[in-house]
N, C-alpha and C positions, 0 to 999 in steps of 0.2 A: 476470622478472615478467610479461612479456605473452606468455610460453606458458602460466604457471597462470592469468592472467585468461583467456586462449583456450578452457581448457580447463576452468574454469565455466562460461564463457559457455556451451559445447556442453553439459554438463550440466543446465545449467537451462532449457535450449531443448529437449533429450529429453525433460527431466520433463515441459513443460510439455506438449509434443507426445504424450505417455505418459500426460496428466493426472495422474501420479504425484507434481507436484511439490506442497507446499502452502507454507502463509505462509513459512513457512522452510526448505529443503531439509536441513538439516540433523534436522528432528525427524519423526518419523510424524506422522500424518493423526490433526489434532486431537479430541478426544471431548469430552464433557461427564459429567463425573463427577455422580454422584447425590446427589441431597437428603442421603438417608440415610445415606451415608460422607462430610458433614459439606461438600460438593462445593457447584455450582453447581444453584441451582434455577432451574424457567423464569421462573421470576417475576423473578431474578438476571441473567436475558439481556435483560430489556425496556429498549428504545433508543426515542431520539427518531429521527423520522425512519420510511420506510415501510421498509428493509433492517431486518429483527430479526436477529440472531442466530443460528444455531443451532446454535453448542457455544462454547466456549469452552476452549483449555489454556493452561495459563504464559501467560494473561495477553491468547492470540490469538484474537480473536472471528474465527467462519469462518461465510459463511450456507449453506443449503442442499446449495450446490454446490462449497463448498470454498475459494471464493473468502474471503478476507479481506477484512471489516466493521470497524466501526466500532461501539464501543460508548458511543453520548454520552447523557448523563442530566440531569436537573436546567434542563430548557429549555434544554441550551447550555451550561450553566457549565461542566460536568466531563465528559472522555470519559476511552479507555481510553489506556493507556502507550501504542500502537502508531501513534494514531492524532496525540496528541502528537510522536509521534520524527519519524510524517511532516509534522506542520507544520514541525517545523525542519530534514530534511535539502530539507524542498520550499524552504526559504527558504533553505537554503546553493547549492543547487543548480539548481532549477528558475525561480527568479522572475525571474533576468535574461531572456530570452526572454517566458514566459511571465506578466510580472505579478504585481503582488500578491496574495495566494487564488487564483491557478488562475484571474482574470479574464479572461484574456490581455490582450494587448497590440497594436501597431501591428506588431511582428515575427513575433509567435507566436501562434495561436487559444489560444482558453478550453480549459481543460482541465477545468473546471465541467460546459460544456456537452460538451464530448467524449465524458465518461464516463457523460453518459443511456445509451449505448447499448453501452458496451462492458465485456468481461468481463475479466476478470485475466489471462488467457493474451494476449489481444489485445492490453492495454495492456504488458504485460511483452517481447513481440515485436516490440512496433514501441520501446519503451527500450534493449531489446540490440541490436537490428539499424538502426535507424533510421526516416527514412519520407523518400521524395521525391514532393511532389504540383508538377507543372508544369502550367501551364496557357497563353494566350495571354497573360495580363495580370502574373501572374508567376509567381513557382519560390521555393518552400516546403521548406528544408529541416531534417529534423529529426538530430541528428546520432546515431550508436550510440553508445550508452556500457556497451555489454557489456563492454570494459576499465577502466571507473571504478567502484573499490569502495567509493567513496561515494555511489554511486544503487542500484550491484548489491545492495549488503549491506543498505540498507533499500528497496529497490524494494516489498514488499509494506506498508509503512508509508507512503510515498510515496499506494499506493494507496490508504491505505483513510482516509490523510487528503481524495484529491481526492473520494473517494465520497462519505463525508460532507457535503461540500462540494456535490457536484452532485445529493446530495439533496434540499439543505435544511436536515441536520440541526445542522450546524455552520455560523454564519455568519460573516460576515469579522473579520481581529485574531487574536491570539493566544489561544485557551483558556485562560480563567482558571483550570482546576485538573484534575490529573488522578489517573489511577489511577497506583500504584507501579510504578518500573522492576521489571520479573520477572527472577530469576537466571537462567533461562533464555533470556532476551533479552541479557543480559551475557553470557551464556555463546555464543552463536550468535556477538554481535556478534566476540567478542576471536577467535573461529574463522576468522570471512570474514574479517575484515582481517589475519590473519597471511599 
């Protein structure tokens, strides 16, 4: 098992390195299908929060640059599947360290405020590989978890819950309602965890 984790791990490190990877390595590089073939309109991608959209497939809001968004609507009440999956794998996995919402904590910095400034690649690099900041007062470590197919397999939902988050557009507690699990999202999922 930790030669195939090894051996995602270095695939999604190429992509990312390649720019080729998007929300889920397993599907091509999202579109946004047209009004007219019954598809999404732009009117259909408008979000709270200053990140819009700009396509939308199976369900994966992607902004400009391919990164994976967040699509919340209704002041807050309701976002999209993706961004639901990653309130709860960040609550199975992330909040011991880092706190409740992405606040941080007395062990772990905010991941609120981390992600003003960083992109999907950068935050996905330093989740595979790690991060060690040392300083004179103390030593900060963050650990890889390019072997754990419970962050690896929604690491882009992870994201685009703390994005949300560190925009504003989602505030703290659980999302009261969201959009439908996509078959495609089932289908990705039962792939990465085999």
């Amino acid at each position: 098992m930790r030669c195939a984790a090894s051996r995602v791990t270095g695939i999604v490190l190429a992509g990312l390195a390649a720019g080729a990877l998007g929300p889920v390595a397993a599907f091509a590089a999202p579109t946004t299908p047209s009004a007219a073939s019954g598809g999404t309109s732009a009117a259909d991608l408008k979000s709270d929060g200053p990140t819009q959209p700009a396509k939308v497939q199976d369900g994966q809001y992607t902004d400009t640059n391919g990164d994976p968004t967040y699509h919340v609507t209704d002041s807050g009440k309701k976002v999209d599947w993706y961004t639901m999956s990653g309130y709860l794998r960040y609550n199975a996995n992330c909040i011991v360290c880092h706190g409740p919402d992405g606040m941080g904590s007395t062990y772990a910095p905010s991941l609120v405020d981390a992600l003003k400034g960083m992109d999907y690649a950068h935050f996905a690099g330093i989740i595979v590989g790690g991060k060690k900041d040392v300083n004179a007062s103390q030593e900060l470590v963050m650990p890889a978890f390019g072997d754990n197919r419970n962050v690896m397999c929604y690491m882009p939902d992870i994201y685009t819950y703390l994005r949300a988050r560190s925009d504003g557009a989602l505030g703290r507690n659980r999302p009261p309602e969201h959009e439908p699990k996509p078959a495609a999202f089932a289908k990705a999922e039962d792939a990465c965890m085999k």
